[in-house]
C-alpha positions as CSV (number, residue, x, y, z in Angstrom):
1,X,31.9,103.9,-70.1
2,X,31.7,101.4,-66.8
3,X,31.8,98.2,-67.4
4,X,30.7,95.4,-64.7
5,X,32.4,92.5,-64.6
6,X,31.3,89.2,-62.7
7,X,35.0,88.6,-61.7
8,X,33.5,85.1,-59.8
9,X,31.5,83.6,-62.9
10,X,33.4,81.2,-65.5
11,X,35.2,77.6,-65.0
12,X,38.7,79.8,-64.7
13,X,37.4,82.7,-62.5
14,X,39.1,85.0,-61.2
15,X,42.3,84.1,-63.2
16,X,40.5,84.5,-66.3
17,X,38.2,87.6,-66.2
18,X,40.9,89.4,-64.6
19,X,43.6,89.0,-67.2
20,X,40.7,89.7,-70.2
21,X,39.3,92.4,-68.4
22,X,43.0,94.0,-67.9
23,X,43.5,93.2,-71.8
24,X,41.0,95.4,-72.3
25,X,41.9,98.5,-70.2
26,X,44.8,98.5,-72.4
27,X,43.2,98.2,-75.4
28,X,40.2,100.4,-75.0
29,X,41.1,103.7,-73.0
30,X,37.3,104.8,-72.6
31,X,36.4,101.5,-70.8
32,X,36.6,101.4,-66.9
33,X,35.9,98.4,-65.4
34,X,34.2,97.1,-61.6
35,X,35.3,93.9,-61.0
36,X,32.4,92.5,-58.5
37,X,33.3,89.2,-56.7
38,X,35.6,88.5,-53.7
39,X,37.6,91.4,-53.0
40,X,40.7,89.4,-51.6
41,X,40.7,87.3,-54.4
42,X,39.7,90.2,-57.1
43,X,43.1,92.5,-55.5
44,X,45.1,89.1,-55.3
45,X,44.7,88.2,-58.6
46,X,45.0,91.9,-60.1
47,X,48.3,91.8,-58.3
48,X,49.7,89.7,-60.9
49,X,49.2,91.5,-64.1
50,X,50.9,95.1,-64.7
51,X,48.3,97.5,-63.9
52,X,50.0,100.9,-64.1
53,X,48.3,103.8,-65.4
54,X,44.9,101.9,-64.9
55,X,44.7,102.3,-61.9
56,X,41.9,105.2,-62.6
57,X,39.7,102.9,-64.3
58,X,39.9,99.9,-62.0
59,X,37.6,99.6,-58.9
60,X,36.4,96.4,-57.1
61,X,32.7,95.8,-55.7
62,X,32.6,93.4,-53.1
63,X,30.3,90.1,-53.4
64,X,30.4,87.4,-51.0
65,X,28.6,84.3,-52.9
66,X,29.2,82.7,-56.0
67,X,26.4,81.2,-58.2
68,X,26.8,77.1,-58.5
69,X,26.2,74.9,-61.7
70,X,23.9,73.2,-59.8
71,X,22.3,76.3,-58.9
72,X,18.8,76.9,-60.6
73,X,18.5,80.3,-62.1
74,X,15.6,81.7,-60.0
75,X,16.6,80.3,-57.0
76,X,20.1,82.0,-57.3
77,X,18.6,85.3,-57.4
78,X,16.3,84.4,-54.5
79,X,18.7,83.1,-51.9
80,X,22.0,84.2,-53.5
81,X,21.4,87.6,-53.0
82,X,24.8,88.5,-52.7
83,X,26.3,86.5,-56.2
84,X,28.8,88.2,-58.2
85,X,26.3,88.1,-61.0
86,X,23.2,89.4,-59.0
87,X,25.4,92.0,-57.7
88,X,26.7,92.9,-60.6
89,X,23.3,93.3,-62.5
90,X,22.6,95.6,-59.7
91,X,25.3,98.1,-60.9
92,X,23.5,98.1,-63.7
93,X,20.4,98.7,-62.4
94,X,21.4,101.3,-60.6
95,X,23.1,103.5,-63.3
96,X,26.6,102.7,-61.8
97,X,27.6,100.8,-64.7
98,X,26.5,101.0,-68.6
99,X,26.5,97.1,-68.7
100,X,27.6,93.5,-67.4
101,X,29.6,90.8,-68.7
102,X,29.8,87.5,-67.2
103,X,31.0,84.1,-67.7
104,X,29.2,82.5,-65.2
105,X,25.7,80.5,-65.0
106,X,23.9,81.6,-67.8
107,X,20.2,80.6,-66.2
108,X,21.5,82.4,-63.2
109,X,22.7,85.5,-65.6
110,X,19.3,85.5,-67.5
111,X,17.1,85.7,-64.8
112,X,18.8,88.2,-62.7
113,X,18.8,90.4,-65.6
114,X,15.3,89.8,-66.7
115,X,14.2,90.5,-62.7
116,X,16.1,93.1,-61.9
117,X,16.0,95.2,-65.3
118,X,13.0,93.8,-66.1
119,X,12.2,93.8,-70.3
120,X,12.4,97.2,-72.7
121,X,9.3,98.5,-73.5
122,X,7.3,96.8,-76.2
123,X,9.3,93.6,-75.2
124,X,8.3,90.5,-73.6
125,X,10.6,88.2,-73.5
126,X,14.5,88.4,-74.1
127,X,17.0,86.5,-76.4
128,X,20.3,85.4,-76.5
129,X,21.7,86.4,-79.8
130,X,24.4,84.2,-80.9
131,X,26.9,84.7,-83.7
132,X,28.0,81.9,-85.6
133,X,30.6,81.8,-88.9
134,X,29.1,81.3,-92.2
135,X,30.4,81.9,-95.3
136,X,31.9,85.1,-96.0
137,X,31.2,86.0,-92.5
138,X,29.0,84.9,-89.7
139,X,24.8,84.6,-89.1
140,X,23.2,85.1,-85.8
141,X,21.2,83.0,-84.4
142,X,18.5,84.0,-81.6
143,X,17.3,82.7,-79.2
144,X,20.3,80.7,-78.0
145,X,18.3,79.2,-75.2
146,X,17.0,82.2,-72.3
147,X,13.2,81.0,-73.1
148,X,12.3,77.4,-74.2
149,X,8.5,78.1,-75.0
150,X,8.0,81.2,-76.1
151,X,5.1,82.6,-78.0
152,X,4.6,83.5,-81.8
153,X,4.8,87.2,-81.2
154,X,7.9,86.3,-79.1
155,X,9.4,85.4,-82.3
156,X,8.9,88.7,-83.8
157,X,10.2,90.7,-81.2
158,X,13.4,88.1,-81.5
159,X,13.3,88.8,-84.9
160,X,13.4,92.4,-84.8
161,X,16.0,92.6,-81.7
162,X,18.9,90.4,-83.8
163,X,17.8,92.2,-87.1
164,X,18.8,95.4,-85.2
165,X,21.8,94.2,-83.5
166,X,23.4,92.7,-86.6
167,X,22.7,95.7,-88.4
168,X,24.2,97.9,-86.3
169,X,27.4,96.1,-85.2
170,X,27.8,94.5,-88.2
171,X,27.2,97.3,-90.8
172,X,24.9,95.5,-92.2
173,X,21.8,97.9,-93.4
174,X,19.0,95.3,-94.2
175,X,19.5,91.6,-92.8
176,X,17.7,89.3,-94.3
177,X,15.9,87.1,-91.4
178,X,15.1,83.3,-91.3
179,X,12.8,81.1,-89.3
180,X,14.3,78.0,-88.7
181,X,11.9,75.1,-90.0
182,X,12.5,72.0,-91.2
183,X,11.5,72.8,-94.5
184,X,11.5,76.1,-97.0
185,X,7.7,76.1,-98.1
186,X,5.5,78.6,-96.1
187,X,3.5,75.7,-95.5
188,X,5.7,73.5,-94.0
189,X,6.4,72.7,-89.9
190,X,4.2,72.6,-86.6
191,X,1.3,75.4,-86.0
192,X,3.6,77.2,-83.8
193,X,6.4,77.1,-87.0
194,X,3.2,78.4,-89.6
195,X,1.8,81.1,-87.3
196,X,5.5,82.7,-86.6
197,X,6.2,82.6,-90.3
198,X,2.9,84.2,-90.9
199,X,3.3,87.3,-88.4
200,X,6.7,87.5,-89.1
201,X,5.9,88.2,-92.8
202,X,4.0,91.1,-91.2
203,X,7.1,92.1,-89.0
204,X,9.4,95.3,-89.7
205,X,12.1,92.8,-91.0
206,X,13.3,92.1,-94.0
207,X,11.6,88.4,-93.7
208,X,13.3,85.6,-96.3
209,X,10.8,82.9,-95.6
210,X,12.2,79.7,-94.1
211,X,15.8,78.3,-93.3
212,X,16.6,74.7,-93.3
213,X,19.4,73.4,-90.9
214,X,21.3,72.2,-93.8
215,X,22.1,75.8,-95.0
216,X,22.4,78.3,-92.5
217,X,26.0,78.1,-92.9
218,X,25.8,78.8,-96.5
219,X,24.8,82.2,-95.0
220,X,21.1,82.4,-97.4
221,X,20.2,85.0,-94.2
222,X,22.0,86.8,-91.3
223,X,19.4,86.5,-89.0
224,X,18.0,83.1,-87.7
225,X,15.3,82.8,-85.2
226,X,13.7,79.8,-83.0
227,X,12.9,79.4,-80.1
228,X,15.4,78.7,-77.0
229,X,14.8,75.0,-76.8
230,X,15.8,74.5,-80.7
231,X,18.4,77.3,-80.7
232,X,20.5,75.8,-77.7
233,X,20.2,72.4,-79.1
234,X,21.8,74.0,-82.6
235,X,24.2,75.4,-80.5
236,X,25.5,72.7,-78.7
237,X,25.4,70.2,-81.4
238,X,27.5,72.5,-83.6
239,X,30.0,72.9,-80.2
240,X,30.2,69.0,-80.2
241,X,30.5,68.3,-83.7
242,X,33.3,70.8,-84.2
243,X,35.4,69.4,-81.7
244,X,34.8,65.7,-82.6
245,X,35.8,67.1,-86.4
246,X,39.0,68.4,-85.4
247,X,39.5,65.6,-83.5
248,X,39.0,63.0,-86.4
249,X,41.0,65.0,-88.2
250,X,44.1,65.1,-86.3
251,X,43.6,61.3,-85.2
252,X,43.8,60.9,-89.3
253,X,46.6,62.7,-89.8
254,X,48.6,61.1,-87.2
255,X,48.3,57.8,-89.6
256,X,51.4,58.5,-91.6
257,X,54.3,60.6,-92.0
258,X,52.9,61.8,-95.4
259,X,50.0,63.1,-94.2
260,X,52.0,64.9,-90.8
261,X,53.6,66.6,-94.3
262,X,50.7,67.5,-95.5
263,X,49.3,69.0,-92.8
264,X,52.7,70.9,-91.7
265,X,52.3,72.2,-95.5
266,X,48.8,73.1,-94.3
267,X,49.1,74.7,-90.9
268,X,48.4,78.5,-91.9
269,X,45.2,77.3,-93.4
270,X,44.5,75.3,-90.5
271,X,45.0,78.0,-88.1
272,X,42.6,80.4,-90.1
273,X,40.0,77.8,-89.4
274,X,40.4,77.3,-86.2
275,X,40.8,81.2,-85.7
276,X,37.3,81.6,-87.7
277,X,35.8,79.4,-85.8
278,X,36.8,79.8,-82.5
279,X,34.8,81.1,-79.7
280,X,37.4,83.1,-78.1
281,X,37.2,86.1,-81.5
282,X,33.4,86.4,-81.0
283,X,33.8,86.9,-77.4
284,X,30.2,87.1,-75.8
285,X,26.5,86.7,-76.6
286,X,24.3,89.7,-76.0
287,X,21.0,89.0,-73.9
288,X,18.9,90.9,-76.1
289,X,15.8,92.6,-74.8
290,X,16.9,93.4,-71.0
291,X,16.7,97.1,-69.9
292,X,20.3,97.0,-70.1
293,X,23.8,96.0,-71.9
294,X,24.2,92.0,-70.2
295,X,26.8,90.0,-72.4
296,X,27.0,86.4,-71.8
297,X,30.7,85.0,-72.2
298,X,30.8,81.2,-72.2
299,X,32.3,79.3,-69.1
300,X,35.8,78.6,-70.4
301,X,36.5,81.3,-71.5
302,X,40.0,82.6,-72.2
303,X,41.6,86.2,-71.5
304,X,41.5,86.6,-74.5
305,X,37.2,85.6,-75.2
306,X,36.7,87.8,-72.1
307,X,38.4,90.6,-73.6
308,X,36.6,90.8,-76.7
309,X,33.3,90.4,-74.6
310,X,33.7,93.5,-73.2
311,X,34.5,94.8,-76.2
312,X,31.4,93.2,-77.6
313,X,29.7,95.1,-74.8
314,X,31.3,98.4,-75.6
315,X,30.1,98.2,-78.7
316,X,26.4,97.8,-77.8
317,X,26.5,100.6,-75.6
318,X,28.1,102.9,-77.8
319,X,25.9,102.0,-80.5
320,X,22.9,102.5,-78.3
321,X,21.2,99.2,-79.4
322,X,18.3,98.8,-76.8
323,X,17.4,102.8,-77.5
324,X,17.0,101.5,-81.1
325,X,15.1,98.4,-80.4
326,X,12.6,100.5,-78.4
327,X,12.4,102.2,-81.3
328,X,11.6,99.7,-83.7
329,X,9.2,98.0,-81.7
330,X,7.7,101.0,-80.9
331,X,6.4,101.2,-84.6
332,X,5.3,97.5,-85.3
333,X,3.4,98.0,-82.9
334,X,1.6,101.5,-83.9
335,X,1.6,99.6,-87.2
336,X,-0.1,96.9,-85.9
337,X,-2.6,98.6,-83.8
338,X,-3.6,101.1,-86.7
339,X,-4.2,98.2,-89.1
340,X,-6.5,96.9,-86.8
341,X,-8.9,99.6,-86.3
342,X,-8.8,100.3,-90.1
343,X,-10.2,96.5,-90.2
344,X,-12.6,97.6,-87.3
């Protein structure tokens, strides 16, 4: 399979995208990859890693703009024409590759993709479908912030999207899913909260009711939805926290040579925590919904986050996940339509 990489997008680019995207030619010998972006910087940088035998699988796309921070999403696709990221969704478009990674502006990311690809059938807006660690695993939360007001039935088709993906890349047959509330009771939140709760308990999920803040990490579901404006705050408060935990911690342990011993004695265990939870093993976020594979790495990302993004996107393609969400939504929504005209 052809994978598109935006070799431009990401606080390290093109250093970083090209070592994780030549980690993965290694690792994964039916992955090709188009590296789209500035071909003098995409054939400099490539000139630095060892590259023989890949040769067959490597080929650059030429893209003369680069998408800003301070670029808004729409307007990037509008007058930056010729991004890396708008390019490479193109590729995608066009059949010339199976999907796109990219670790660049994520509004830019979301709205080329939602533009260009337009939505799958029987779905209206996408998601961003986020895995985070729980215990004895990890939960995915969606959306992680493409659509700040969506719509009840929005919620649904979020809820049947990350039910799907976590079933099939996580083996997992029937995830449980969870609208996040403020409380558990059916009764409980704003109207928006009591009328998603109330179709999704219609919806072909396994529906668990409501999940409070407090413990999605306890893992009660494997599924959380909200919409994009409460999902990226969850995100990046988690993000903050973690790193302000870890730093307490070591600022504490610095206190006294007891505890340095401690914490020496400690080190395997703190290296599986920081392994479990670190960014770089989960790789990249799927934008769920999109008539086509579009994995979102985050923008410092290492070689080693990229890598596992596009295996993250070889897996969805492989595992044919947008063919099966057509699917699904397909039949909630003959399900749907036939209950109402037995009500008629």
């Amino acid at each position: 399979m052809k994978i598109a990489l935006d070799a431009m997008g990401g606080d390290f680019a093109p250093g970083n995208p090209v070592a994780g995207a030549v980690a993965a030619l290694r690792d994964f010998a039916d992955v090709s990859i188009v590296f789209v972006g500035d071909e003098q910087k995409v054939r400099a940088e490539l000139l630095r890693h060892d590259t023989e035998g890949l040769s067959d699988r490597i080929s650059v796309h030429h893209a003369s703009q680069v998408v800003d921070m301070s670029d808004s999403g729409i307007d990037s696709v509008r007058k930056k024409k010729d991004s890396s990221v708008s390019r490479a969704v193109d590729l995608v478009k066009s059949g010339e590759a199976d999907a796109i990674v990219s670790a660049g502006h994520t509004g830019a990311l979301v709205a080329a993709a939602t533009i260009k690809l337009r939505t799958l059938p029987g779905i209206d807006r996408a998601g961003l479908a986020v895995l985070i660690p729980a215990d004895n695993g990890v939960f995915l939360l969606i959306d992680g912030g493409a659509n700040i007001d969506p719509a009840p039935e929005h919620i649904v088709g979020f809820a049947v999207m990350g039910s799907i993906y976590y079933r099939e890349l996580l083996n997992c047959p029937e995830p449980k899913v969870g609208l996040f509330n403020i409380g558990t009771e059916a009764s409980k939140g704003t109207e928006f909260a009591k009328e998603c709760h109330a179709l999704l308990s219609a919806a072909p999920v396994n529906f668990a009711g409501n999940v409070e803040g407090h413990s999605i990490f306890r893992k009660p579901v494997e599924v959380v939805v909200c919409d994009g404006f409460v999902g990226n705050i969850v995100l990046k408060t988690i993000e903050g926290l973690a790193k302000s935990f870890f730093g307490w911690f070591r600022e504490e342990l610095k206190k006294n040579p007891i505890r340095l011993l401690g914490a020496l004695l400690c080190r395997g265990a703190f290296r599986s925590i920081k392994d479990r939870t670190s960014t770089d093993e989960y790789g990249g976020t799927p934008l769920l919904g999109v008539n086509g594979i579009c994995i979102k790495a985050h923008g410092n990302s290492s070689p080693r986050a990229l890598r596992n993004a596009i295996r993250v996107a070889r897996a969805a393609v492989g595992q044919q996940v947008n063919r099966r969400i057509v699917e699904a939504i397909k039949s909630h929504h003959e399900k749907v339509t036939n209950g109402q005209n037995a009500t008629a």
